[in-house]
N, CA, C and O atoms as a GROMACS GRO file, in nm:
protein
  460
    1UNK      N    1  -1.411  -1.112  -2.548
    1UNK     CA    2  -1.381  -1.118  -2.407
    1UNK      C    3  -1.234  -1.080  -2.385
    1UNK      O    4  -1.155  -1.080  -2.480
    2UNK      N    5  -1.204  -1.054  -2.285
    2UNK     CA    6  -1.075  -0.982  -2.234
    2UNK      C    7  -0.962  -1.103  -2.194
    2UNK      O    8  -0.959  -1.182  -2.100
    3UNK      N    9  -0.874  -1.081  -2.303
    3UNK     CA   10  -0.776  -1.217  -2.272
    3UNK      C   11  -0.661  -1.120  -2.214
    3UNK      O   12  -0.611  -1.023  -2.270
    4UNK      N   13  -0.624  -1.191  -2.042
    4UNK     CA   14  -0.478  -1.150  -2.027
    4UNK      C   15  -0.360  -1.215  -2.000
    4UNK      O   16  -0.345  -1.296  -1.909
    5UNK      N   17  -0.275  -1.179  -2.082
    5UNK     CA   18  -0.124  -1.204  -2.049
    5UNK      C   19  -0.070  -1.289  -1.942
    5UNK      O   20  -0.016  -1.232  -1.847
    6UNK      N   21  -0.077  -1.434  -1.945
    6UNK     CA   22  -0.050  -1.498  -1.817
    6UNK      C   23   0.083  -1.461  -1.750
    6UNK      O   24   0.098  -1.467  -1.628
    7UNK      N   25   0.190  -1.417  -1.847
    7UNK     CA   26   0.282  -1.399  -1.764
    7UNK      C   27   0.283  -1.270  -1.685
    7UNK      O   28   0.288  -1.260  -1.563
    8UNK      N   29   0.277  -1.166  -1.782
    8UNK     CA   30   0.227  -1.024  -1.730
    8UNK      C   31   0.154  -1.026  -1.580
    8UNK      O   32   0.193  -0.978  -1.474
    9UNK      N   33  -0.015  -1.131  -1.625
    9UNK     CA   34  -0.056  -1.109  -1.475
    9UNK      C   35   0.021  -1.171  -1.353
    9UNK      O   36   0.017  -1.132  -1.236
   10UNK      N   37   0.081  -1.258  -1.397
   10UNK     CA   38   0.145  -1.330  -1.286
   10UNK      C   39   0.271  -1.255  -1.235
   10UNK      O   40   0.329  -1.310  -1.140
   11UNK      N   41   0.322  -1.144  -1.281
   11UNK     CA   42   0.439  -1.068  -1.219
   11UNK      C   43   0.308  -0.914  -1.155
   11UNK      O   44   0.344  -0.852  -1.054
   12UNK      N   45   0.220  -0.887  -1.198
   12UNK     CA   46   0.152  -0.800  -1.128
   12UNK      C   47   0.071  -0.863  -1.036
   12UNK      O   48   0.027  -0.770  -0.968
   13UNK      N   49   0.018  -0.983  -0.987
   13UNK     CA   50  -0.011  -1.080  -0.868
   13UNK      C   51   0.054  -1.090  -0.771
   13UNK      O   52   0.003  -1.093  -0.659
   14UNK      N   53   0.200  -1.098  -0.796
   14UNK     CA   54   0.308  -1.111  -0.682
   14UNK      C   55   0.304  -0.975  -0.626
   14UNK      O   56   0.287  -0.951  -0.506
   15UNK      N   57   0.323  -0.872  -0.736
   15UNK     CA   58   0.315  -0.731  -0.685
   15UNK      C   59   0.181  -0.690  -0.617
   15UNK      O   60   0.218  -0.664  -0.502
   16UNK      N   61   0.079  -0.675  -0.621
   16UNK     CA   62  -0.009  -0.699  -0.563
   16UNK      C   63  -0.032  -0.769  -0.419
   16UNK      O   64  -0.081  -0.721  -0.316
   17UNK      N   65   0.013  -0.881  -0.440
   17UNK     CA   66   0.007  -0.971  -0.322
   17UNK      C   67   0.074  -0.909  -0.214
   17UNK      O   68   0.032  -0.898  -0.099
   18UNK      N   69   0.212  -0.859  -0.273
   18UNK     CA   70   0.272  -0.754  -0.140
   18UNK      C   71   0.220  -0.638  -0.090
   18UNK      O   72   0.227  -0.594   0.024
   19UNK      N   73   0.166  -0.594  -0.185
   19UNK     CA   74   0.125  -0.467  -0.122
   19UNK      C   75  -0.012  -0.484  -0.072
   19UNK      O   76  -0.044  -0.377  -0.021
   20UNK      N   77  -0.158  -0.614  -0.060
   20UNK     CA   78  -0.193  -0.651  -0.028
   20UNK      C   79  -0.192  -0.663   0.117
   20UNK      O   80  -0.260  -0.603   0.199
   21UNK      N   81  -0.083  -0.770   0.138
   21UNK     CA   82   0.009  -0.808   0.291
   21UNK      C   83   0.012  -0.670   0.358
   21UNK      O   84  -0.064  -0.632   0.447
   22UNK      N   85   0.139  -0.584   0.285
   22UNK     CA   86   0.160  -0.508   0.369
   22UNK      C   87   0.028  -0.374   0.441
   22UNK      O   88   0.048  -0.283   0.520
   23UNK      N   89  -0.136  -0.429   0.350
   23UNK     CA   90  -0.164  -0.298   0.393
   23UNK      C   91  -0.308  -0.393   0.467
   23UNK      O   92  -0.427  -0.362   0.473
   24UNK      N   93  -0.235  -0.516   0.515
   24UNK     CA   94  -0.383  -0.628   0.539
   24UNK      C   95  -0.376  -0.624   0.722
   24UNK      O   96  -0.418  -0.715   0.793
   25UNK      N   97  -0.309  -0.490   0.773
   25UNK     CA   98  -0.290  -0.465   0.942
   25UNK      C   99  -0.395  -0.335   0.970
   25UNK      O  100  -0.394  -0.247   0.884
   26UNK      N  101  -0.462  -0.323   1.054
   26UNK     CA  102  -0.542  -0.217   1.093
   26UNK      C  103  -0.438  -0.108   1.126
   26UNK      O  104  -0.455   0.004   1.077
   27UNK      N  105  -0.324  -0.135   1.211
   27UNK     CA  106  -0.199  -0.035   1.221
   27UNK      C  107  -0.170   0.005   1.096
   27UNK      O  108  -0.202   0.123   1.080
   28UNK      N  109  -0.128  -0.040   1.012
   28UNK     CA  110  -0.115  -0.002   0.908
   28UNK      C  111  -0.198   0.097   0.837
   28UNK      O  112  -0.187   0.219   0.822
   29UNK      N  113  -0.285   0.006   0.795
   29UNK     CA  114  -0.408   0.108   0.745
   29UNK      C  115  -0.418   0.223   0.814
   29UNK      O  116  -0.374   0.323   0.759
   30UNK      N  117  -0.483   0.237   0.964
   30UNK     CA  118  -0.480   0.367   1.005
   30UNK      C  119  -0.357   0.463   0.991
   30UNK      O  120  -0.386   0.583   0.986
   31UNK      N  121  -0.234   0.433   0.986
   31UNK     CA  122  -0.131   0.473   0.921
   31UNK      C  123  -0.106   0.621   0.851
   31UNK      O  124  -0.078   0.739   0.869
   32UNK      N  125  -0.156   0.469   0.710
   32UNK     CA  126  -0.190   0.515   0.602
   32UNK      C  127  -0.330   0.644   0.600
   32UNK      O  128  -0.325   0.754   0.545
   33UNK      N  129  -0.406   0.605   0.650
   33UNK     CA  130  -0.519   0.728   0.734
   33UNK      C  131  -0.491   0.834   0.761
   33UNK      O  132  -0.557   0.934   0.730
   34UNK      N  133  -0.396   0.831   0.818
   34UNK     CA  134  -0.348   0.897   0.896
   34UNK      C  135  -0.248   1.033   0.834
   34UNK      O  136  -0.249   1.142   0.890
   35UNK      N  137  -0.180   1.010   0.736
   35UNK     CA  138  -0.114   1.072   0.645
   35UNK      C  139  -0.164   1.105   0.551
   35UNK      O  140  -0.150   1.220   0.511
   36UNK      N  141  -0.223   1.031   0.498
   36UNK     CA  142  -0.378   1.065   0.410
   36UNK      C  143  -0.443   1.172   0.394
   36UNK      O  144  -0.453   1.244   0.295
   37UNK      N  145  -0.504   1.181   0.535
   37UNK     CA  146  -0.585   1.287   0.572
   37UNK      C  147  -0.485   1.430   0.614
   37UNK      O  148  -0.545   1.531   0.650
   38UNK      N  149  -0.359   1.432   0.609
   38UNK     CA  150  -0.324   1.588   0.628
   38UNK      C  151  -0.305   1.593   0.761
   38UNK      O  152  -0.240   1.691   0.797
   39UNK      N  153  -0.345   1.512   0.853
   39UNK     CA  154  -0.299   1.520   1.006
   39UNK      C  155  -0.170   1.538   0.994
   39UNK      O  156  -0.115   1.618   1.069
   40UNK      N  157  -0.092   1.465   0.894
   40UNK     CA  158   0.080   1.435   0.969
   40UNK      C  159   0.132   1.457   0.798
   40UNK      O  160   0.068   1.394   0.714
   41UNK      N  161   0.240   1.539   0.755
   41UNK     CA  162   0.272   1.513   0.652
   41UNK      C  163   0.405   1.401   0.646
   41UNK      O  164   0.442   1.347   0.542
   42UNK      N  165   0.464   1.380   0.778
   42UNK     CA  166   0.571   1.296   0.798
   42UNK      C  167   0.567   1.223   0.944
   42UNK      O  168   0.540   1.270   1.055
   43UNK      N  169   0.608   1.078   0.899
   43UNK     CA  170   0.568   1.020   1.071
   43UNK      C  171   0.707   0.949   1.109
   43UNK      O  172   0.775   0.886   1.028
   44UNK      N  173   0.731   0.962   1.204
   44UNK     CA  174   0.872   0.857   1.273
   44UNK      C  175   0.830   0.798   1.396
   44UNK      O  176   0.737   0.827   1.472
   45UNK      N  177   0.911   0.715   1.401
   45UNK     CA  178   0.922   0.558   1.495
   45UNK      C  179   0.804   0.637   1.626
   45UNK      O  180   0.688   0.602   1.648
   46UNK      N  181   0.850   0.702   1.666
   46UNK     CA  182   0.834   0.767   1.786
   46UNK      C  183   0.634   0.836   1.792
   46UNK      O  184   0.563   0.825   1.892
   47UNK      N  185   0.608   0.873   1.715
   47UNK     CA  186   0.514   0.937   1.688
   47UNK      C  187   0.440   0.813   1.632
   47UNK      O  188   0.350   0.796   1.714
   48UNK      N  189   0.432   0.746   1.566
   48UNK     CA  190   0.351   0.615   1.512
   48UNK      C  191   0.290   0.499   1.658
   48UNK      O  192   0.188   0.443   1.698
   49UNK      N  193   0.454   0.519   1.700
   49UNK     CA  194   0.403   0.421   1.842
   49UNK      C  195   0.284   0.506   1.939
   49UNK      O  196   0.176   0.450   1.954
   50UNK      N  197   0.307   0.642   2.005
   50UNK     CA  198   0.236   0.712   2.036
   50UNK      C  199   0.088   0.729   1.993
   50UNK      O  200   0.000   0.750   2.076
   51UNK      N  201   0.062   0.718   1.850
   51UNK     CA  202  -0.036   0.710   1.780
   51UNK      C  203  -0.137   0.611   1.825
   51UNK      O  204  -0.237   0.617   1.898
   52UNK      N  205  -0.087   0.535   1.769
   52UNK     CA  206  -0.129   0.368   1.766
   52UNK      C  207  -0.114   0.326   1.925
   52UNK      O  208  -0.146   0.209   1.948
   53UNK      N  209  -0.082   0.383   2.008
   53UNK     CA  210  -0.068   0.278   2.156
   53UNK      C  211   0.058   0.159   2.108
   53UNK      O  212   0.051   0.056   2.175
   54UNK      N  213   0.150   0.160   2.019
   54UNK     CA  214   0.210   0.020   2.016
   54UNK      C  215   0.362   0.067   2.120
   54UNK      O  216   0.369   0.163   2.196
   55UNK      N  217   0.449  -0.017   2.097
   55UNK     CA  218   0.604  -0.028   2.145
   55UNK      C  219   0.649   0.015   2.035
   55UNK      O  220   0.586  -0.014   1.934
   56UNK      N  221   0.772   0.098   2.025
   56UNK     CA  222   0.873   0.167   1.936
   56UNK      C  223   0.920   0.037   1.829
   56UNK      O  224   0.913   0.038   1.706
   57UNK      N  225   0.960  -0.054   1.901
   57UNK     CA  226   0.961  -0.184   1.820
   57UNK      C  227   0.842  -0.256   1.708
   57UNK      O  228   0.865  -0.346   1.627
   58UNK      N  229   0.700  -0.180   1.733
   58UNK     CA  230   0.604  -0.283   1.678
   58UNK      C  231   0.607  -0.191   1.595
   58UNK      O  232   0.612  -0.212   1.473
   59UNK      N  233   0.605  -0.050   1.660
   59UNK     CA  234   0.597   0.077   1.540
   59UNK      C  235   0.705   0.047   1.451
   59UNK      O  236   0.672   0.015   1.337
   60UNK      N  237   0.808   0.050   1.474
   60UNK     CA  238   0.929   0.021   1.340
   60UNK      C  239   0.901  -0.099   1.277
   60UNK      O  240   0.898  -0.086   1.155
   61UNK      N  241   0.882  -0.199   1.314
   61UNK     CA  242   0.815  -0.303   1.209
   61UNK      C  243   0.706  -0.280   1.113
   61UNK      O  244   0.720  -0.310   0.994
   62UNK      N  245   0.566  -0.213   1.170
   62UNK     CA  246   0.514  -0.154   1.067
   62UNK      C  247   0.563  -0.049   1.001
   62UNK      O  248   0.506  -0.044   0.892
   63UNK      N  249   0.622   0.016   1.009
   63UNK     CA  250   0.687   0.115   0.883
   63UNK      C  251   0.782   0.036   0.802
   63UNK      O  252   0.810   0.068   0.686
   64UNK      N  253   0.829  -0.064   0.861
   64UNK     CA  254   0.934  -0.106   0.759
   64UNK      C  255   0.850  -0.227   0.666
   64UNK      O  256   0.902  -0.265   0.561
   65UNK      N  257   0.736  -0.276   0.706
   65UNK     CA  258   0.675  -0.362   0.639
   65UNK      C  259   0.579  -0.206   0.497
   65UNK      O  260   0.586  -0.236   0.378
   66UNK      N  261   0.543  -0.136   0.516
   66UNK     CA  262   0.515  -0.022   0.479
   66UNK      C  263   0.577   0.063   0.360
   66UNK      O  264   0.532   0.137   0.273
   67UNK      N  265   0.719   0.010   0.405
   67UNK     CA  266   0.863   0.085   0.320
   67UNK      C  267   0.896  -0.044   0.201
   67UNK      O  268   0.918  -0.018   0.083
   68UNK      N  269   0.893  -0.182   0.258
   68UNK     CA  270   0.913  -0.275   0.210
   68UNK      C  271   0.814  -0.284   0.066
   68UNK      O  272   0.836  -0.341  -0.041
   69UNK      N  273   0.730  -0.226   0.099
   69UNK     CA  274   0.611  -0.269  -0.042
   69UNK      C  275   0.606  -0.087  -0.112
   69UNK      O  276   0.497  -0.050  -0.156
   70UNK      N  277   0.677  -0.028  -0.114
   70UNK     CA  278   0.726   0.123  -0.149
   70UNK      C  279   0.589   0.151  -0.137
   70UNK      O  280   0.518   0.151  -0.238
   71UNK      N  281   0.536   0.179  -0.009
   71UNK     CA  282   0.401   0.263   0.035
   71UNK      C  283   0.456   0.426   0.077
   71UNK      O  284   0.413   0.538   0.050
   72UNK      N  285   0.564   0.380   0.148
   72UNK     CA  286   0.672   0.491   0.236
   72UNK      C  287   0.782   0.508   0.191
   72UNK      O  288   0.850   0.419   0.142
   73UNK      N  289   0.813   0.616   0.201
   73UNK     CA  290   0.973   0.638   0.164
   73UNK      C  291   1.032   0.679   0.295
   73UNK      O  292   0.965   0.746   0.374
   74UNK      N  293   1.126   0.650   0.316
   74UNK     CA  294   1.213   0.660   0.447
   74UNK      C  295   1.354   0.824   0.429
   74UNK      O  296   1.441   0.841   0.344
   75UNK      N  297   1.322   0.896   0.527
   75UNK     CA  298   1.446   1.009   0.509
   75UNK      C  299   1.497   1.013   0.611
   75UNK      O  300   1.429   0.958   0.697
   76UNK      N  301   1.612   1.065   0.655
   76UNK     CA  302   1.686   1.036   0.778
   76UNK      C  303   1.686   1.168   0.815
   76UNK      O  304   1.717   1.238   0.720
   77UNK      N  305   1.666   1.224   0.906
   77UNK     CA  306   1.700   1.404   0.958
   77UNK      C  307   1.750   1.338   1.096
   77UNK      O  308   1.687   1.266   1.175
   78UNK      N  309   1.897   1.389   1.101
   78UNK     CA  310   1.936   1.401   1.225
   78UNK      C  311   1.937   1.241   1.281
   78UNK      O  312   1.970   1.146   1.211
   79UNK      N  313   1.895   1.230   1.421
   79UNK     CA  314   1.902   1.101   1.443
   79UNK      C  315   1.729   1.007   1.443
   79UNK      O  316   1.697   0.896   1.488
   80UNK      N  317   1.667   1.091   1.386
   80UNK     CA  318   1.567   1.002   1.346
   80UNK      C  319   1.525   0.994   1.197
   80UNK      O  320   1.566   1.077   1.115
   81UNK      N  321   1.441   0.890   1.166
   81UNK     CA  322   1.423   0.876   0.996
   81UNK      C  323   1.250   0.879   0.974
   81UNK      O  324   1.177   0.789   1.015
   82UNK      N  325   1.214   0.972   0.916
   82UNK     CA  326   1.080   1.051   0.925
   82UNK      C  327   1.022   0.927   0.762
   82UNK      O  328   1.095   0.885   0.672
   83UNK      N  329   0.888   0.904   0.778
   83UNK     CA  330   0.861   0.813   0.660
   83UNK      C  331   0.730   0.896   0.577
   83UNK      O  332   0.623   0.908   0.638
   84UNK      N  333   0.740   0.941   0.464
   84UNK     CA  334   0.652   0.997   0.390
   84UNK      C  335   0.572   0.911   0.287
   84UNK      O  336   0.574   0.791   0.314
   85UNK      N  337   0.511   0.943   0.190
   85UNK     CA  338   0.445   0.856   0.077
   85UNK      C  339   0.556   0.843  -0.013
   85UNK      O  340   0.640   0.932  -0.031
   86UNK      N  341   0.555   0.718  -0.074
   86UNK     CA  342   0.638   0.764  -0.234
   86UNK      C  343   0.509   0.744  -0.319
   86UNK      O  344   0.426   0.656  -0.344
   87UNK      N  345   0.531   0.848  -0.344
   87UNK     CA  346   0.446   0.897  -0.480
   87UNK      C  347   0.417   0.813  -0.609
   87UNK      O  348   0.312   0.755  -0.639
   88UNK      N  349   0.551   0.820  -0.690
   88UNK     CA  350   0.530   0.719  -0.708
   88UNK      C  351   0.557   0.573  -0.743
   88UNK      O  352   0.544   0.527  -0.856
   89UNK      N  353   0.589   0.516  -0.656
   89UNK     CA  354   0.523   0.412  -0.656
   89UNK      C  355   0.352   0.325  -0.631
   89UNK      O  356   0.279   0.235  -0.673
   90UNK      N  357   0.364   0.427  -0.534
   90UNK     CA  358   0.205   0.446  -0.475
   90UNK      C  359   0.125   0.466  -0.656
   90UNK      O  360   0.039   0.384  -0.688
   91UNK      N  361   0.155   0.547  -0.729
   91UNK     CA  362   0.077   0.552  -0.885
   91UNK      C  363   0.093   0.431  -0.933
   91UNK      O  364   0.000   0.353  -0.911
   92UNK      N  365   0.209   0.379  -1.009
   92UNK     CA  366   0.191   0.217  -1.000
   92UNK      C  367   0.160   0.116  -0.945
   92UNK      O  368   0.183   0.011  -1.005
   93UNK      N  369   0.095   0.111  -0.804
   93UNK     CA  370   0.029   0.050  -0.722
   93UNK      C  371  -0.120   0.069  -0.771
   93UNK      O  372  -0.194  -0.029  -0.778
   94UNK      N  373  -0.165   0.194  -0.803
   94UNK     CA  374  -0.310   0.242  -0.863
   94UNK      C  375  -0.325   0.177  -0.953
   94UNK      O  376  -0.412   0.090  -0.967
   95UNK      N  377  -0.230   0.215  -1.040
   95UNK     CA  378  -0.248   0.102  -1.195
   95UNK      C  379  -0.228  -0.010  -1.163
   95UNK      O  380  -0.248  -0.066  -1.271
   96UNK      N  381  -0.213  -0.056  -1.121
   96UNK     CA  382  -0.214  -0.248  -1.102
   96UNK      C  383  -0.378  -0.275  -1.033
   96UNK      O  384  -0.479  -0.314  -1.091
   97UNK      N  385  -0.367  -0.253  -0.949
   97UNK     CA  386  -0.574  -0.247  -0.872
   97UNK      C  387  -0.590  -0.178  -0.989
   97UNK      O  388  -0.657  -0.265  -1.044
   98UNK      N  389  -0.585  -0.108  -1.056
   98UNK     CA  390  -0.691  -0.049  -1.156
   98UNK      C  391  -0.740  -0.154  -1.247
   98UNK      O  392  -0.851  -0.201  -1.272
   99UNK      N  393  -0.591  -0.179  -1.299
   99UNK     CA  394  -0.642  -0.327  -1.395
   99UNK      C  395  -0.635  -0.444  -1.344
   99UNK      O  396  -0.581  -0.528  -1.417
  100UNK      N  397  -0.678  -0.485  -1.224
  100UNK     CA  398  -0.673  -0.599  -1.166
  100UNK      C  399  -0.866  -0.571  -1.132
  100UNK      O  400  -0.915  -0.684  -1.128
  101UNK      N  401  -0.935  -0.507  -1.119
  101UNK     CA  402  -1.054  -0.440  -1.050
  101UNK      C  403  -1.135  -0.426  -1.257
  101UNK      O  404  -1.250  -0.450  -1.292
  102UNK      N  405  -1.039  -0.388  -1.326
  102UNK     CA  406  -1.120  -0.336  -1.478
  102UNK      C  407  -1.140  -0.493  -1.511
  102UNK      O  408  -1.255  -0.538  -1.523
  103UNK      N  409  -1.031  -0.574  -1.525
  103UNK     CA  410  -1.038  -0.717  -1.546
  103UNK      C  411  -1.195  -0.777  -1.463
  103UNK      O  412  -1.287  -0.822  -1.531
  104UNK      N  413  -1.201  -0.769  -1.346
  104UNK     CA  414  -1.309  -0.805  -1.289
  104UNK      C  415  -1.413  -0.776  -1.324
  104UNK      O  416  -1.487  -0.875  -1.333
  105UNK      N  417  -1.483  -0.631  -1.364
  105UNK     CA  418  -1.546  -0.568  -1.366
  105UNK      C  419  -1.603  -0.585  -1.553
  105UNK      O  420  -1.716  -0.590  -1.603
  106UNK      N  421  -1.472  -0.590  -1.611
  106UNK     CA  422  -1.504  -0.628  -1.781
  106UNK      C  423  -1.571  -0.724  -1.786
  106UNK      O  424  -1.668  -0.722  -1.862
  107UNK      N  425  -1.536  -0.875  -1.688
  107UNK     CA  426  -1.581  -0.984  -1.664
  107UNK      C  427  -1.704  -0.996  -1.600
  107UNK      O  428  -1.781  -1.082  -1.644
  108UNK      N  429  -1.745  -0.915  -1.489
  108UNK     CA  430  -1.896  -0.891  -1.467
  108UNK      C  431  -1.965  -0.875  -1.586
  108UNK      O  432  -2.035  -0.964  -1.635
  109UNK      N  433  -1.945  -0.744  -1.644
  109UNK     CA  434  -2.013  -0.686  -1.748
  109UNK      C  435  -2.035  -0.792  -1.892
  109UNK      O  436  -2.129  -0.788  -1.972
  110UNK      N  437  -1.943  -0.865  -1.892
  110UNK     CA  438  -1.974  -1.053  -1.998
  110UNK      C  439  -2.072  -1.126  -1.956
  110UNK      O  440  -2.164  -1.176  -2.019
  111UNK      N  441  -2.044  -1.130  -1.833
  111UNK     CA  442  -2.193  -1.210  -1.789
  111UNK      C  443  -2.336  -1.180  -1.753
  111UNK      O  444  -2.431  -1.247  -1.713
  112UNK      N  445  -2.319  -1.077  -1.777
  112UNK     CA  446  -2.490  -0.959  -1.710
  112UNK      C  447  -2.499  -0.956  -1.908
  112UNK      O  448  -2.614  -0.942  -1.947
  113UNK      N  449  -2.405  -0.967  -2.009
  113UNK     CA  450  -2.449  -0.965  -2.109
  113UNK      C  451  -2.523  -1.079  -2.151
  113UNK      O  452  -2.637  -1.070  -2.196
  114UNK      N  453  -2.450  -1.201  -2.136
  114UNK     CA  454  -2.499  -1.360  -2.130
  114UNK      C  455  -2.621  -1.342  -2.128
  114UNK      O  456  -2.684  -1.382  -2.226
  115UNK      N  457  -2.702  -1.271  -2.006
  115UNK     CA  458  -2.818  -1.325  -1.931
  115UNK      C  459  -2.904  -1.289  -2.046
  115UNK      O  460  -3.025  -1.313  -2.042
   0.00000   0.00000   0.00000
C-alpha cells in the first residue's frame, strides 16, 4: 500500500488548500475560463469587471486573490497591470492534484482489490 510522507503531505495540503480557496469563486473560475479558452490572452481590472458584471473593486480583489495563489502573473503596461497565466506555477499546481488525486485513486484501487 502507498505510504506518504506526513510531512511532505502536509506542506502540499496547505498548498493546495490555497489554491483550492482561491479557485472555490464562480468569478474566478469563469476567469480562469475565460483565458483558457483563447477569448482573452491578457485581462485587466477594467475588462474583468465588464466581463463578470462586478465593480472595478470586486474585479481587483479577484485577480489579486488569483495572483496570490500564482494562478496569474501580474505585468504593468503603462497605467494599467494586464494579468496572464504563470505557467509555471500553474505546472506545479498540476503535480500536486496529480498526486493528491493518484494517492486517492491508488487507494480506491486497494480496496476494489480487498473485495
Amino acid at each position: 500500500m502507498l505510504r506518504i510522507n506526513s510531512e511532505c503531505s502536509c506542506d502540499i495540503s496547505e498548498e493546495l488548500e490555497e489554491l483550492f480557496k482561491a479557485l472555490a469563486n464562480v468569478n474566478r473560475i469563469m476567469l480562469v475560463y475565460s483565458l483558457a479558452s483563447g477569448e482573452l490572452e491578457s485581462v485587466n481590472v477594467t475588462q474583468m469587471a465588464r466581463m463578470m458584471g462586478l465593480t472595478q473593486p470586486a474585479a481587483s480583489q479577484h485577480l489579486k486573490v488569483l495572483r496570490t495563489a500564482r494562478i496569474l502573473d501580474a505585468e504593468k503596461q503603462g497605467n494599467q497591470t494586464y494579468y496572464t497565466f504563470n505557467q509555471s506555477a500553474l505546472v506545479k499546481h498540476k503535480q500536486k492534484i496529480d498526486f493528491l488525486f493518484g494517492c486517492v485513486l491508488t487507494k480506491c484501487n486497494y480496496l476494489e482489490e480487498k473485495e
